[in-house]
Structure formats: structure tokens, C-alpha cells
DOTOR-564992 format. One record per residue (C-alpha): residue in one letter; x, y, z. Coordinates in steps of 0.25 Angstrom, whole numbers, padded with zeros to 4 digits, always signed. Each point is the difference from the previous one (the first is absolute). Example, Ala and Ser with C-alpha at 12.3 -4.5 7.8 and 13.67 -1.06 7.14 Angstrom:
A+0049-0018+0031/S+0006+0014-0002/
***
This chain:
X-0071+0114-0007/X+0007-0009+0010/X+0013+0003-0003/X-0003+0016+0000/X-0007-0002+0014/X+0011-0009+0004/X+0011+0010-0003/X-0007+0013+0005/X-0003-0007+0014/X+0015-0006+0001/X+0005+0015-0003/X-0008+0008+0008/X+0000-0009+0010/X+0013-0008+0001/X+0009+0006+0011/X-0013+0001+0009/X+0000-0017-0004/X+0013-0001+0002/X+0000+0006+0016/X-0012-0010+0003/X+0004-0011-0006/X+0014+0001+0005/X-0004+0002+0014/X-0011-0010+0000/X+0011-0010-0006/X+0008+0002+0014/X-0012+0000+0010/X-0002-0013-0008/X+0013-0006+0007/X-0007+0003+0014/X-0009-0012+0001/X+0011-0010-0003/X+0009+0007+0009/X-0011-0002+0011/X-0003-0013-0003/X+0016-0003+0003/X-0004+0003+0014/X-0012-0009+0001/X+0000-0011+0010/X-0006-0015-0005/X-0010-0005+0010/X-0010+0003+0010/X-0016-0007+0004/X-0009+0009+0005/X-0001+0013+0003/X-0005+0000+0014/X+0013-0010+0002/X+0008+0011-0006/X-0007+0010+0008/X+0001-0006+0013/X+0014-0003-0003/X+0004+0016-0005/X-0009+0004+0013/X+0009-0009+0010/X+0012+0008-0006/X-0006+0012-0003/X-0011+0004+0013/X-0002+0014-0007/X-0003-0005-0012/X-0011+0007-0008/X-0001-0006-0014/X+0003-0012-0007/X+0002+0002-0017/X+0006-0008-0011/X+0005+0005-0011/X-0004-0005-0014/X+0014-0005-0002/X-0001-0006+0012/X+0008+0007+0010/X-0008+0000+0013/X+0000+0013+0010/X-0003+0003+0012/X-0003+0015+0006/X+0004+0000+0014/X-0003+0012+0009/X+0013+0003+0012/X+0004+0009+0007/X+0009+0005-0010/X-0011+0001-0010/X-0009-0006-0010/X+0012-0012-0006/X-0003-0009-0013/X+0007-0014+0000/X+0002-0010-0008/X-0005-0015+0004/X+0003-0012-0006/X-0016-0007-0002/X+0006-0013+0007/X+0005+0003+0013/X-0005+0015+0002/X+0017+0002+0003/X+0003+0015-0002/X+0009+0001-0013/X+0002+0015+0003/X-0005+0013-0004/X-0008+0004-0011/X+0005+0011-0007/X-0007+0003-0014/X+0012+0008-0012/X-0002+0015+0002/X+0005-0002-0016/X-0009-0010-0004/X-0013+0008+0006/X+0005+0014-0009/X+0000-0006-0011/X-0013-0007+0002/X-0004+0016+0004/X+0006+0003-0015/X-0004-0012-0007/X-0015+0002+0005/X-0002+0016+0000/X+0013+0006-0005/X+0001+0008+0014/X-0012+0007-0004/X-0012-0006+0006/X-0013-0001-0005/X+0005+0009-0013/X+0011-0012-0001/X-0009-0010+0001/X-0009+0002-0014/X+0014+0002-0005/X+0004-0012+0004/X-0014-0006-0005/X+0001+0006-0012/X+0014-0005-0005/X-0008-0015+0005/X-0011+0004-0012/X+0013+0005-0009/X+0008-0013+0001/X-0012-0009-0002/X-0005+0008-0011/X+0017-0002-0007/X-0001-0014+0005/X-0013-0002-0009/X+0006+0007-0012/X+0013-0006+0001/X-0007-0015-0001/X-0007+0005-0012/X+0012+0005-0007/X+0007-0011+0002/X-0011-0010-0004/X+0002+0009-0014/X+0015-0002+0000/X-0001-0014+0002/X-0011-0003-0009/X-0013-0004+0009/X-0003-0004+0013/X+0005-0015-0001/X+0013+0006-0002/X+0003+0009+0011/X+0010-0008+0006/X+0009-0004-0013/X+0012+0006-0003/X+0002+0017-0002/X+0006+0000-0013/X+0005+0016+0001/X+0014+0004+0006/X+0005+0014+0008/X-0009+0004+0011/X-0014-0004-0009/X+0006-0014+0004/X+0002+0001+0015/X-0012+0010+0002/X-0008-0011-0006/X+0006-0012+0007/X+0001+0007+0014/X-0013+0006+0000/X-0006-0014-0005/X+0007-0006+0012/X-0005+0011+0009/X-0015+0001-0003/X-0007-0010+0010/X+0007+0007+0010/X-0002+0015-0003/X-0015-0003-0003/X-0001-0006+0012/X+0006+0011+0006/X-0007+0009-0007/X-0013-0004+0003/X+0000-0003+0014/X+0006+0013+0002/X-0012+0007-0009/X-0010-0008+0009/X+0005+0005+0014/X+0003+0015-0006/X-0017+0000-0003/X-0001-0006+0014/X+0007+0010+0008/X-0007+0011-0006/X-0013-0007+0001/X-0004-0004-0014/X-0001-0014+0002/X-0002-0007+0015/X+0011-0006+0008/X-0009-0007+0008/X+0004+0011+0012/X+0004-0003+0013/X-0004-0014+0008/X-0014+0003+0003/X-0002-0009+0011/X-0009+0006+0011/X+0006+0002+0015/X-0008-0010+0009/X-0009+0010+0010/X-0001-0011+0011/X+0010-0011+0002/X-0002-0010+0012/X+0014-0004+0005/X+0002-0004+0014/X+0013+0000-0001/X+0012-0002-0010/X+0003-0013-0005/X+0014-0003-0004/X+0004+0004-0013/X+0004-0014-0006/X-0015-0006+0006/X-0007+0009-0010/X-0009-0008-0010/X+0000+0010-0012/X+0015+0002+0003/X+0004-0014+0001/X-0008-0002-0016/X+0008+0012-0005/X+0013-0005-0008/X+0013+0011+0002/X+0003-0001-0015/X-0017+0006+0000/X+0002+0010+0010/X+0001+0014-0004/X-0002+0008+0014/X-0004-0004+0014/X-0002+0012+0011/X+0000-0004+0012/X-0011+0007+0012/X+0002+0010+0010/X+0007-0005+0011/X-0011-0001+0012/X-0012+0002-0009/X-0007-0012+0000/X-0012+0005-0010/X+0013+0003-0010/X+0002-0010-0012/X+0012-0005-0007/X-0001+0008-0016/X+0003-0010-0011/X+0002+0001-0015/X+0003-0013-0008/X+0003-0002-0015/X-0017-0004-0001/X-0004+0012+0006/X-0001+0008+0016/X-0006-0002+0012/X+0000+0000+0016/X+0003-0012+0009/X-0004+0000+0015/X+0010-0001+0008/X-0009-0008+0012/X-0005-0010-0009/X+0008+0000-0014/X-0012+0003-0007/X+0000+0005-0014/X-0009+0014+0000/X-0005+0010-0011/X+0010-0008-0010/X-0001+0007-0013/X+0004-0007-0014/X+0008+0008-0009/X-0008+0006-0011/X+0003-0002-0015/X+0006+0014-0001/X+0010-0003+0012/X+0003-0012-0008/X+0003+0007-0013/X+0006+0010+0008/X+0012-0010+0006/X+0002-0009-0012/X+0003+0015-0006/X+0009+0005+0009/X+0007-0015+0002/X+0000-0001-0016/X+0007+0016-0002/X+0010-0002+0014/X+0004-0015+0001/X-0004+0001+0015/X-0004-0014+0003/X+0006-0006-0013/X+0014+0005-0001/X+0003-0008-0012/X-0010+0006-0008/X+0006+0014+0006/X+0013-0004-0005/X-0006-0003-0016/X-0007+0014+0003/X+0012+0007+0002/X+0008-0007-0011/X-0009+0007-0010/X-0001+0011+0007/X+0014+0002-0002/X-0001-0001-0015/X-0009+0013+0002/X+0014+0009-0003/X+0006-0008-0011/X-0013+0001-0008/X-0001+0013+0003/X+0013+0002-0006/X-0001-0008-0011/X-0013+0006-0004/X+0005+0015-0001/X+0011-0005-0007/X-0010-0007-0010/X-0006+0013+0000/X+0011+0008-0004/X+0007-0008-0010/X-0015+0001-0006/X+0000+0015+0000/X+0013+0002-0003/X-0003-0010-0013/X-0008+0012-0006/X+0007+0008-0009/X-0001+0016-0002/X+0001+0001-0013/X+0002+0016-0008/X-0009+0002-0010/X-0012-0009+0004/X-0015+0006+0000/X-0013-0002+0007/X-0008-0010-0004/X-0011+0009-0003/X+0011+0006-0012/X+0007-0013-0003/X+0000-0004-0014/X+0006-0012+0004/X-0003-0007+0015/X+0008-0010+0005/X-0005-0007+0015/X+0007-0010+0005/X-0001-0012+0011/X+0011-0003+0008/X+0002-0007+0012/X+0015+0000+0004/X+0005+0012-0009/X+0006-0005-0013/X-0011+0001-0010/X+0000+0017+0004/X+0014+0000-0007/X-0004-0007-0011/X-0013+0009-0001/X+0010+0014+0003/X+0009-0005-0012/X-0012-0001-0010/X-0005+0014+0005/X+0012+0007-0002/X+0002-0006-0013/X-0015+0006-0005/X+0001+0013+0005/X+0014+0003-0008/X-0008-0006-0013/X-0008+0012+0002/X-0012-0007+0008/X-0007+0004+0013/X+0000-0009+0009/X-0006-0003+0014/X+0009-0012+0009/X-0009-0004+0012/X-0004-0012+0008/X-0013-0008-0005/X-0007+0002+0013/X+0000+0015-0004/X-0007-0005-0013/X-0012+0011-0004/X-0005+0011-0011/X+0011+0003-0012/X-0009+0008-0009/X+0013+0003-0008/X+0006-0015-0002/X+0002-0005-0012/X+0005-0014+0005/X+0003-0007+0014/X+0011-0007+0004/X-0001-0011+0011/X+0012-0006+0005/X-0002-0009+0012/X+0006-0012+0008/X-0009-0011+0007/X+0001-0001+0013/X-0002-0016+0007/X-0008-0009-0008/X-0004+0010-0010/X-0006+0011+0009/X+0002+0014-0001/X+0013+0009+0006/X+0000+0010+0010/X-0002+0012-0011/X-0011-0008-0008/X-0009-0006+0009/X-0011+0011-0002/X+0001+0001-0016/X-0010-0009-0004/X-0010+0006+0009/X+0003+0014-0006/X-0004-0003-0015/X-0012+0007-0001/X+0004+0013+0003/X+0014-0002-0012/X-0003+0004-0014/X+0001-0012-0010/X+0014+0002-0008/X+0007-0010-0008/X+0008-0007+0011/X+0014-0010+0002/X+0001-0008+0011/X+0014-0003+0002/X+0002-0012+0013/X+0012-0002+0008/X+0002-0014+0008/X+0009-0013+0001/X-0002-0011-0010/X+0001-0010+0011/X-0012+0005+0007/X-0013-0007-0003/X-0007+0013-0001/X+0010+0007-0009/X-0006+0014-0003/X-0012-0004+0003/X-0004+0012+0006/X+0003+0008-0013/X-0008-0012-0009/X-0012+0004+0009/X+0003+0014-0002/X-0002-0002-0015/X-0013-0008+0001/X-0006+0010+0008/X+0003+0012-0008/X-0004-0009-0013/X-0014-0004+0005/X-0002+0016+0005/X+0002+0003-0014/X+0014+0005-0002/X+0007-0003-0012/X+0016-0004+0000/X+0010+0007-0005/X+0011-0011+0001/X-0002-0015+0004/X+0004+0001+0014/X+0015-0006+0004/X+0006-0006+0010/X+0014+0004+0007/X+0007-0013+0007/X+0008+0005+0013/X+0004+0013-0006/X+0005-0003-0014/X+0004+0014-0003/X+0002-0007-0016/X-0015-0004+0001/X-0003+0014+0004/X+0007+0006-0010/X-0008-0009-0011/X-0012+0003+0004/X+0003+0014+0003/X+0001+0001-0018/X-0012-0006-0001/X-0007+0009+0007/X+0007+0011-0006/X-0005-0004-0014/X-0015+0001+0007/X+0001+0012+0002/X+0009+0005-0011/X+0013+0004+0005/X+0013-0004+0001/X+0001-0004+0014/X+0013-0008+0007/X+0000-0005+0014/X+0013-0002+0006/X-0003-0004+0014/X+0011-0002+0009/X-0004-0009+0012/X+0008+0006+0015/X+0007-0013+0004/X+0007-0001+0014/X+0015+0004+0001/X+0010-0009-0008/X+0009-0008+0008/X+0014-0003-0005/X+0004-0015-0003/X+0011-0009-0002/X+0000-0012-0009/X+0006-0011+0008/X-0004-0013-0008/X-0004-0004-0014/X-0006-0012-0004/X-0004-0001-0016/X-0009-0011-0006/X-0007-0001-0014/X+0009+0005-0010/X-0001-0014-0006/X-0015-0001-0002/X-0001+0013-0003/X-0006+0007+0012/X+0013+0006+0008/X-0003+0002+0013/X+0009+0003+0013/X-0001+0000+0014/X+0003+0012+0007/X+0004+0003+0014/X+0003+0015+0007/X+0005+0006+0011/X+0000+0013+0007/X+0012+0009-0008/X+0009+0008+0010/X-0009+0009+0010/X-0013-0007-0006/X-0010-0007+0008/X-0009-0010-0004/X-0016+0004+0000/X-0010-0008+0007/X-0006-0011-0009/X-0006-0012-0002/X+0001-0013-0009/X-0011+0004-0011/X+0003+0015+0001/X+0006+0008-0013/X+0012+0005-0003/X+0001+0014-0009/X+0010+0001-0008/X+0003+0012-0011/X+0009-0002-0010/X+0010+0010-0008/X-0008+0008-0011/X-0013-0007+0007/X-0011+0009+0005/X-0009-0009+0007/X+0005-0012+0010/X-0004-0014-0003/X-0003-0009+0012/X+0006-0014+0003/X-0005-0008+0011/X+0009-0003+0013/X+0004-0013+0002/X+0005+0003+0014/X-0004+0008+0012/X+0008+0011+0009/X+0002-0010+0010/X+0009-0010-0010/X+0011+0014-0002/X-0002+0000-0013/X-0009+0005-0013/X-0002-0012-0009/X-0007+0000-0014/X-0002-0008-0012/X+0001+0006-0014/X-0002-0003-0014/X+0008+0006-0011/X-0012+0005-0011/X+0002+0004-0013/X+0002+0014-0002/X-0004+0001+0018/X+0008+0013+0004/X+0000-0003+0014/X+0000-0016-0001/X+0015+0001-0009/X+0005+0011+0010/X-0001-0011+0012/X+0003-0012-0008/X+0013+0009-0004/X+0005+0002+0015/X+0011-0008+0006/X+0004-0002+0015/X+0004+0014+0005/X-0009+0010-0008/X-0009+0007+0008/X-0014+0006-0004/X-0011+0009+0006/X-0012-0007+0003/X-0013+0001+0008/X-0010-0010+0007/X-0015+0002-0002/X-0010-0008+0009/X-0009-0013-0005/X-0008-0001+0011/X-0009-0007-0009/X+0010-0012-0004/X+0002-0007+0015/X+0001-0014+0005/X-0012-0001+0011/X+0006-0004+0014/X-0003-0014+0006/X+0002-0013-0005/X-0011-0001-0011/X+0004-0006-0014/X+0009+0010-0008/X-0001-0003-0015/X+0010+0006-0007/X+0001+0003-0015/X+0011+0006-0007/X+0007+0001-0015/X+0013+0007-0005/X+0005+0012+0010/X-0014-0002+0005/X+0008-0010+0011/X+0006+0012+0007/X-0011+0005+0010/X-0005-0017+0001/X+0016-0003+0005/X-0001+0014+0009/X-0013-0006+0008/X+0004-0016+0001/X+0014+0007+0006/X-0009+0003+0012/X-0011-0010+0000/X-0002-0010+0011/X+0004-0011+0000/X-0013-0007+0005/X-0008+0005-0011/X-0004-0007-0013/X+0007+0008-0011/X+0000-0005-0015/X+0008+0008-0012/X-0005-0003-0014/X+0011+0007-0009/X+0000+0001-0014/X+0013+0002-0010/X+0006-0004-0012/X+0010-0008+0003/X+0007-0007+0013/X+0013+0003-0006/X+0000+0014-0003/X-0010+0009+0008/X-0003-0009+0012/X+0001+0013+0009/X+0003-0002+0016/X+0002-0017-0003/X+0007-0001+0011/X-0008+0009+0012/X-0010-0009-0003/X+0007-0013+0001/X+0003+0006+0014/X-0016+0004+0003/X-0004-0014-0004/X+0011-0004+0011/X-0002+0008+0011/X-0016-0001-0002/X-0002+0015-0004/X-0005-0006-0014/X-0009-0012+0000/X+0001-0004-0015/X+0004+0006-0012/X-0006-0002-0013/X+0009+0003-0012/X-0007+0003-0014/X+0011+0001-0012/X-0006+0008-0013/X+0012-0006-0009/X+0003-0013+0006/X-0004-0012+0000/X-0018+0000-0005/X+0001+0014+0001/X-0008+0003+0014/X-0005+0015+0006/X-0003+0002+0014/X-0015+0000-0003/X+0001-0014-0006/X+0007-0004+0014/X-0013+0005+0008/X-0009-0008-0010/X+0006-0013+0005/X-0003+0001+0015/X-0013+0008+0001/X-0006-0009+0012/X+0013+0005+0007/X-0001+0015-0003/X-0015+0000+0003/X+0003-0008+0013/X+0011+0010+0005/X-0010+0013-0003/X-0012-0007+0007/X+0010+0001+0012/X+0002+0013+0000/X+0011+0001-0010/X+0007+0011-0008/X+0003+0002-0014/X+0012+0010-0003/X+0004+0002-0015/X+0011+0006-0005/X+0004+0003-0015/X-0003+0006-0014/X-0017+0005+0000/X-0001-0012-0012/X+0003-0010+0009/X-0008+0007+0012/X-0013+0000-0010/X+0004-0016-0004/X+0001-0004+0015/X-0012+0008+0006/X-0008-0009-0012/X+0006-0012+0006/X-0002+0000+0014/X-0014+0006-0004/X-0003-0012-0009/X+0004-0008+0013/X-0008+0007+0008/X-0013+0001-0006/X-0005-0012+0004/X+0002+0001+0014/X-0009+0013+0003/X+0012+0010+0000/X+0007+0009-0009/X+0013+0008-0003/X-0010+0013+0002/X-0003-0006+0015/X+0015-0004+0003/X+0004+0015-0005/X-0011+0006+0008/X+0006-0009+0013/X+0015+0005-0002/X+0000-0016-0004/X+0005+0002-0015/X+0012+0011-0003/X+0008+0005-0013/X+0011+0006-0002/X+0000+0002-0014/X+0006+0009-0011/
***
């Protein structure tokens, strides 16, 4: 329900957003701008007032600005004249001139040039913004996994990323905004109190033989500037006149005879609420908080952006597809749960292979989920969204099982391994559905970042279910190929059996590189190949170059066709985002544990890491004469301090060591490093992924902390295959 209210009101509303935000954000640079023009100093203000009154004999009112700019109002002969004064000498610093600009946009800002209809506009995108600020905090705290986690790391990439992070960043701010803006919107039209006007009652008689000087006035001489807020001085001639006063505390009148305070009247709770309000929406009289407001209110267009962009890719992500019935007529219904899009074309791909086996099928989104008297069986396929939450099209599925027939079912679940919560929202899918009653037509699979082969097994599984023949041959849409040019080879491991080379590419003629970083993927389709396989970067754009390690496998299409390139061949290859495999920034610990190729992306982040920060690489190989890949960068990380230490584990060599052995040896150490915030990153086959994730959590049980916290806290990252 979050996400839905959450998308509606930015789309119905954004542009509306977008106009306030944007004007708010400049009006937000007028209280510093002001407070440029302030002048330090000043005692009391019947001193400031006697000395304004020396300069200016006509003068009528005395007012200090919340950022601290002091104006006099003098009356001329040339007419009614505002000045500036500075608080300390009461010198004239010129005319007072407010920015015809600055005052139409405020005019826009507040009532769109429309008046009291503008006003509840204005109110009313205050109650929209609040209400996306409250349902963006939840939908992250589902991203992230919980409310302890709100501030770890966004492990998503593309605009998902930077709408999460920018509007993480800007929430205090446009809640605040919000908010404040809400509560004066219900007070200018009366629905909660301003505390109105000062109500402090006129004196009927005032007893004043004659006027004192200004600067001899008790109540004045008390009265700090900084404290002042208006002074208005009496008629001239009329002794029974009084000077008005409004302070910070509240408004009065001061005998101008005498000095004696009359009919002073505190500010009420309302006008108290009223200012901190308007001084919390405006930054007038703090301009530094101003200045935060309008940082974040300046994230209102890039949201806005990124949002429908979101939106859209999400839409677009749902296929049409020919042939597919209702799901009141569908023999076979398949709903799906997708947050970024991908799953849809996995679910598209298996609806269009059923309907030309002769089935009628029905493709929708698992919020859509209801009556199918005709079904025969229902097919789930969904992806989990954070720490195991329901996507976008899923959220309302399990809600809606009453009102769904009970088929046999297959739940099919879509994540990444290295998440703690793999498919997790697809397990809890399954348990539902089992303890409603349903029976299960297959065991319910998992499909690792988009393995297409993984598809295509479980896709014959499920046809023998239902008996048919069926064949999925998915094809994932990748980004555009980039041409590249080998420029250096380096080979290792023939002699030990595990033949390994170091390669390094460039842009080919009229090619540019992609942006990347360490850590990403590289795609890479070889000749009489249909699918790409992946290879970690062990570089990023900012080096020049592509860098990856590979392994020669037996019978490995793709593997050979690289291993088989020598300097000056080129290939076609793309680079896909790993969001989710990033060193964290700062200077806490970075544990890095790699074997074989699995080096690449471990070399790619130490290129770039400070050299102030404790960073230790455990690398496992066979031998230190035959596949020690990057020996010699290291060497120089150790050097230059990128590399704190390197820990070598030799499989064939010497007693035979793995890197999981290594971490045995120094667990103090290790546990030490991850109480201090530190980062474990590790890289390699899934074998020695599971091997070292036992380790460390060996290492760790005893010390209250475990691999599923550390992977929950961005704290623990794999990159395995």
C-alpha cells in the first residue's frame, strides 16, 4: 500500500511539487543573503533609538529584522523612507530596498498568484509531501531491511539507486518543510489558531507630563536590540501617546513620560507555535537552517525525475503478449512480482511458450491476484524486494488469497545468492500458500541473477508437471556491446593445471569506454555462444582500461574463446552493474578474500584504496610459481600502503594450505577488524564462498555477531560463481 500511495501522489502531483519546492529552494537563499547585510553590536534599544532619533528627527518606527538587519521608517518631506542602521552607532547605512523578485516569487511560492484558491493549493502539495515523505521512510526501511538499517548502504544501481540515496539525504528537510508548511496552510484559513494579532489592550489614560528622552526610558534601557522586534514611536506633540513595542517575549506599550511598561501581553502558546513554524519552513532567523532547507528542497526535481523514470521502466517492463486470456478463462495463470522489471520478461517468455503448447494462459501482476474458476494450475514467479519483502507488483498477493481458488501451484523465486535474504520472499510465498492448503505442483526453484540455463531447467520440470513438452529459451536484453581491443596478456597456471590469464582491453577505433567500476561485470558472448557469461572487472573507467581475470575450463565456450586471444584482437562486450559488490567508503577495515581469477575485482578496489586505511588480502592458489596472478601490483600496494598485508595460501605447495585455513590462524585479529566496523569482500568460486562464510562464521559465533548480520549491514560481500 505504500509504495502504491507513494507512486500515485508523486505522479499526480509532481510537477505541482516540483514548482514549490523549486521556488521555496530560492526564497531559502534570502535569509542568508540578508544576514550578509547584518551589523554585529548594539546595547539597548532606547540607546539605539535615541541615537536613530538624533539622525533621523522624523523617525517613525524602529524594527529589527530576524536576521538581524535593523530598519528605521522615517517620514520626509520627500515621503515615508526605510533605512538601514547599523544596532551600534545608529549611522545610516543607506536605503532599504526589499527584491521586487524575491517578494513574486514568495507571491508564487505561497498562493501560485491566485490567492486564497492558491493558498489550499499550496496547503495541499504541504499534506502531499509529507504524506510521500512518510511513505518513502517506509519503503526504504523495506529496502534496507528494518529501521536500524536505514542509513546502511543502497545496494540497487540506475535511478533506484540515487532516488533512494537523494531522497534518504533529503528527508529531514522536506518533512520539516512539509510540515511546517501544512501547519500555517490550517492556520491561514483558520483551522488551527495562530495565536492572532498581539493582543495587548491600548492604555485609556496615560499620565505623562511631558516626554522624557528616549535613551532615560526604563522598560527601553532592559530591552536588548537582538530581543527587539518593533518600536513605534508617539505622535509628535501628544503627550497621552505612548511608544508601541513588540519584543521576542511578547507586545506592549511604554509611556513615553515615565518609561513605564503598560498593558504588556505575553505571547500565547499559539503565537509561539506559530513562529517556531514560520522560522522552521523560512529559515528567517536561522539562516543556516534555511540554507539545509533549501538543499533538500532542491532534491525535489531530481526525485521527481527519477521517480517517473522508475515508473516508467516499471511499466514499460510489462509485456503485451498475443494470445493470452483473462484470468476468469485461463487454464493456466501466471502472476508475477517484480520490482525493477526483469522477472516480467522471464514470466512473458514462459507465457508465450504455454500458449503455443495449446494452453490458455492469463500473465498478470500478483497484486491483481483473484477468482480463476477455469485454472488448472498457478504459476508464481516473483523477486524479493530488500531483506525479503515483497516487490512493487507483489505487495498485496498474500492478502488476496481468500478470494483465489486453490490449484496446484509452483513458485519459482528470483534473487542474488549474496543476499542474506535470497528469494526470500518467494519461500514465504510457498509457506503461505502450503498452510492455506494448496498443494505443489513442482518444488519451488530459485534463479541466481538471471541465469537464463537455470531458467531453462526448471522450465522442463515444470513442463513434465503438467505434461507437455515445454522449452524456455529466455534471452535476457543486455546494454549495447562495446568494441575492445586486447592490448596485454599475461598467462599463469598451465603448469598446475589451472590455466589462467590476465587480460586488459581498451576502446577499439571509434569505441568508448562504458562507465564502470571495480567489482562490476563484464558481458561477453562468444562465437556459436547464445548466452554471455560475466567476469568481474578488475579495473575501473577512470584507470583507461577493461581488466579481467580468466580461467581456461574444460569444455568452457566462452572461457577458451578468451584464453585463445592474443594482443590486437578485438571482441564485443558489455558491462553490467554490481551494485551489490562495493567497497564502503571511509577508513574502516577492508578484509579481502580472494582465490584463482577471483583476484580480479580484489586488485580493481585496492587500485583505489586509501592509503590510510587498514586493508589486508587473504589469496588463495596453488602454487607461487605458476598462478600467482598480479604478484607484482601487490608487491607495489604493500609499498605504497594501498595493501596493509597479504596473506598467501598455496593448495600445492609447501603443507598444502587454503585461504580458509589462513583465516583460522588469526581470528582474534579478524573479529578485532569487524568489531571496528570492518568489511569483508570475497571473491571466487561459490565452493570457496560457502567454505569462508563457515569460517568467519565459526569466528564469529562467539562474539555475538554473525555472517547474516554483517550481510544485512553491507558489512560482508561476494562475489562468487
Amino acid at each position: 500500500m505504500s509504495r502504491r500511495i507513494h507512486s500515485v501522489a508523486g505522479l499526480v502531483f509532481g510537477l505541482l511539487l516540483v514548482l514549490v519546492a523549486g521556488t521555496g529552494a530560492i526564497l531559502s537563499l534570502e535569509p542568508a543573503l540578508e544576514r550578509m547585510q547584518a551589523r554585529p553590536g548594539g546595547g539597548s534599544v532606547a540607546q539605539l533609538a535615541a541615537q536613530v532619533a538624533a539622525r533621523h528627527p522624523g523617525v517613525e518606527r524602529l524594527e529589527r529584522r530576524a536576521n538581524g538587519v535593523v530598519l528605521a521608517s522615517v517620514a520626509t518631506p520627500q515621503g515615508y523612507k526605510v533605512r538601514r542602521v547599523d544596532p551600534a552607532t545608529g549611522a545610516d547605512l543607506g536605503p532599504w530596498e526589499p527584491s521586487g523578485t524575491m517578494r513574486w516569487i514568495q507571491k508564487l511560492h505561497r498562493s501560485m498568484l491566485l490567492d486564497d484558491a492558491g493558498k489550499a493549493i499550496a496547503g495541499a502539495s504541504a499534506a502531499v509531501m509529507a504524506t510521500l515523505g512518510v511513505t518513502g521512510v517506509l519503503l526504504l526501511v523495506g529496502m534496507l531491511g528494518g529501521w536500524r538499517r536505514l542509513g546502511r548502504r543502497v545496494r540497487s544501481s540506475g535511478a533506484n539507486r540515487w532516488h533512494a540515496i537523494i531522497g534518504r539525504a533529503a528527508l529531514a528537510g522536506l518533512s520539516v518543510s512539509a510540515l511546517t508548511g501544512l501547519w500555517m496552510s490550517l492556520a491561514t484559513f483558520g483551522i488551527v489558531s495562530d495565536g492572532g494579532p498581539d493582543t495587548s489592550v491600548f492604555p485609556e489614560v496615560v499620565n505623562s507630563a511631558s516626554p522624557a528622552p528616549v535613551e532615560t526610558l526604563t522598560s527601553l534601557r532592559q530591552i536588548r536590540i537582538e530581543d527587539l522586534r518593533r518600536l513605534t514611536w508617539p505622535a509628535a506633540g501628544d503627550a497621552t501617546d505612548v511608544f508601541g513595542l513588540r519584543t521576542a517575549d511578547g507586545a506592549g506599550y511604554v509611556n513615553q513620560g515615565n518609561g513605564a511598561l503598560l498593558n504588556w501581553q505575553p505571547h500565547s502558546s499559539a503565537q509561539t507555535i506559530w513562529e517556531w513554524a514560520y522560522k522552521l519552513h523560512t529559515g528567517q532567523g536561522l539562516w543556516w537552517f534555511g540554507l539545509l532547507l533549501g538543499a533538500s528542497a532542491a532534491a525535489t526535481p531530481v526525485m521527481a525525475a527519477t521517480g517517473g523514470w522508475i515508473w516508467l521502466k516499471r511499466r514499460a517492463a510489462r509485456p503485451f503478449i498475443a494470445g493470452a486470456v483473462s484470468m476468469a478463462k485461463a487454464e493456466i495463470v501466471i502472476l508475477t512480482g517484480s520490482e525493477g522489471g526483469t522477472t516480467w520478461g522471464f514470466a512473458s517468455t514462459l507465457a508465450k511458450a504455454l500458449i503455443e503448447a495449446g494452453r490458455k494462459v492469463h500473465l498478470g501482476a500478483m497484486n491483481d491476484a483473484g477468482p480463476m474458476p477455469a485454472a488448472q494450475a498457478l504459476i508464481v514467479l516473483t523477486a524479493t524486494y530488500g531483506d525479503g519483502a515483497a516487490p512493487s507488483s507483489a505487495a498485496r498477493f498474500l492478502s488476496r488469497l481468500d478470494q483465489m481458488n486453490r490449484v496446484p501451484v509452483a513458485v519459482l523465486g528470483f534473487g542474488d545468492r549474496s543476499f542474506t535474504a535470497y528469494c526470500g520472499f518467494a519461500q514465504l510465498v510457498l509457506t503461505q500458500l502450503a498452510e492455506a492448503g494448496w498443494q505443489t505442483l513442482t518444488p519451488m526453484a530459485r534463479i541466481d541473477r538471471q541465469s537464463v540455463r537455470d531458467f531453462a531447467i526448471w522450465g522442463e520440470a515444470l513442463g513434465d508437471a503438467l505434461g507437455l513438452p515445454l522449452k524456455l529459451n529466455h534471452r535476457v536484453a543486455f546494454p549495447e556491446p562495446v568494441s575492445l581491443k586486447l592490448v596485454e596478456r599475461r598467462a599463469f597456471g598451465r603448469e598446475v593445471g589451472a590455466p589462467s590469464a590476465i587480460l586488459r582491453f581498451e576502446p577499439a577505433a571509434n569505441a568508448r569506454l562504458p562507465r564502470f567500476q571495480a567489482g562490476d561485470l563484464l558481458g561477453v558472448v562468444a562465437p556459436g555462444a547464445d548466452v554471455p557469461r560475466f567476469y568481474s572487472l578488475g579495473s575501473a573507467r577512470r584507470d583507461g582500461f577493461i581488466e579481467i581475470a580468466v580461467r581456461r575450463m574444460p569444455a568452457g565456450l566462452c572461457s577458451g574463446y578468451l584464453y585463445g586471444l592474443e594482443p590486437g584482437d578485438e571482441i564485443r562486450a558489455f558491462v553490467r552493474p554490481n551494485p551489490a559488490f562495493r567497497a564502503t567508503k571511509g577508513r574502516a577495515p577492508v578484509i579481502l578474500v580472494a582465490a584463482g581469477c577471483g583476484i580480479a575485482p580484489a586488485i580493481g578496489l585496492l587500485r583505489h584504496m586509501r592509503r590510510d586505511r587498514p586493508s589486508v588480502l587473504y589469496f588463495g592458489i596453488r602454487d607461487p610459481e605458476s598462478d600467482f596472478l598480479y604478484r607484482q601490483e601487490t608487491d607495489a600496494m604493500l609499498a605504497d600502503g594501498r595493501l596493509s598485508r597479504r596473506v598467501m595460501a598455496f593448495s600445492r605447495s609447501g603443507r598444502g594450505t587454503r585461504v580458509q585455513d589462513r583465516l583460522n590462524e588469526s581470528p582474534d585479529e579478524l573479529a578485532r577488524q569487524i568489531q571496528a566496523g570492518g568489511q569483508v569482500l570475497v571473491c571466487g568460486s561459490a565452493a570457496m564462498g560457502r567454505d569462508v562464510a563457515r569460517t568467519f562464521e565459526a569466528i564469529l559465533r562467539t562474539r555475538g555477531v554473525t555472517v547474516a548480520d554483517l550481510k544485512a549491514e553491507g558489512r560482508y560481500l561476494e562475489d562468487v560463481y
